[in-house]
N, C-alpha and C positions, 0 to 999 in steps of 0.2 A: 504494500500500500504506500501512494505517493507520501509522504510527511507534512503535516499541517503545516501551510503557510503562516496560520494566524496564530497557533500555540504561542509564541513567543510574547507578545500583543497581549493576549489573552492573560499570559501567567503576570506578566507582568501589572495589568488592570489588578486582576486578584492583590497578586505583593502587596501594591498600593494601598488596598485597602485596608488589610490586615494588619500591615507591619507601620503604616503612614501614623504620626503623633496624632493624635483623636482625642476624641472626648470621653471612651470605651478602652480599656481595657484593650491591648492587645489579643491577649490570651483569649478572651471572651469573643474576641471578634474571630476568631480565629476556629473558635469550639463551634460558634454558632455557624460558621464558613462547614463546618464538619458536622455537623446537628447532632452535636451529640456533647456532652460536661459539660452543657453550659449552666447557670445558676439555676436553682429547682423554678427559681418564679420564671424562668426566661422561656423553662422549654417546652410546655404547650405550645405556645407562637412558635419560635423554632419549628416545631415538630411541624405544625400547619404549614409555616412555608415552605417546607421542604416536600411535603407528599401531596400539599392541597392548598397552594399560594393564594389560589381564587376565594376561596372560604375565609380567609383574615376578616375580620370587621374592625368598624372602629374602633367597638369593647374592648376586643381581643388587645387594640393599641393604647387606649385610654387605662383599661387597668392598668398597664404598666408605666404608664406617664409620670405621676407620683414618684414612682421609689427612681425611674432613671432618668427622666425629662427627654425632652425633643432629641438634641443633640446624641444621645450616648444609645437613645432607643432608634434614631434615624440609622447611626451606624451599625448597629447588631442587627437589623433587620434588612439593608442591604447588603451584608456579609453573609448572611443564612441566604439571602437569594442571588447570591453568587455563586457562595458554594452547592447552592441546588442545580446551579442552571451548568454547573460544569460537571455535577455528577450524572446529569441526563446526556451531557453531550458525551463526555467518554464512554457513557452505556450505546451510545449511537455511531460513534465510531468504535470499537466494540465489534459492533454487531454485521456492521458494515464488511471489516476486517474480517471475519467471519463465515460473510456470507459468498 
């Protein structure tokens, strides 16, 4: 199989946002990028963006607004949908590779 042009781009985007000075926790950004250790209040959301992104509601944001605010809850929630969106793509090339 030819080698992804855009891996490089891609992983990089990711780095960025995981490792970049935030308002979040690295680590957390990082768990949530992998849906999984992240803090016990964190990972219902996690969980939903990872297997069912479309079902989020505001609730699901709002509850946790309080203990993390805009800021550190905007980041862990596009870390979890990064790390989601690249765990479907390597299942797709994967499968590709595969087929």
């Amino acid at each position: 199989m030819t080698p992804d042009p855009h891996a490089y781009l891609r992983d990089a985007v990711l780095e960025s946002v995981l490792q970049a000075s935030g308002e979040s926790d690295p680590a957390v950004r990082r768990a949530a990028a992998d849906g999984a250790d992240v803090p016990e209040d964190l990972q219902p959301l996690v969980d939903k963006i990872h297997r069912h992104a479309y079902r989020v509601t505001d609730d699901d944001v709002a509850r946790l607004q309080p203990r993390y605010g805009d800021d550190r809850l905007f980041e862990i929630i596009v870390s979890a949908a990064l790390g989601a969106s690249r765990s479907r793509l390597q299942a797709g090339l994967r499968a590709l590779e595969d087929a």
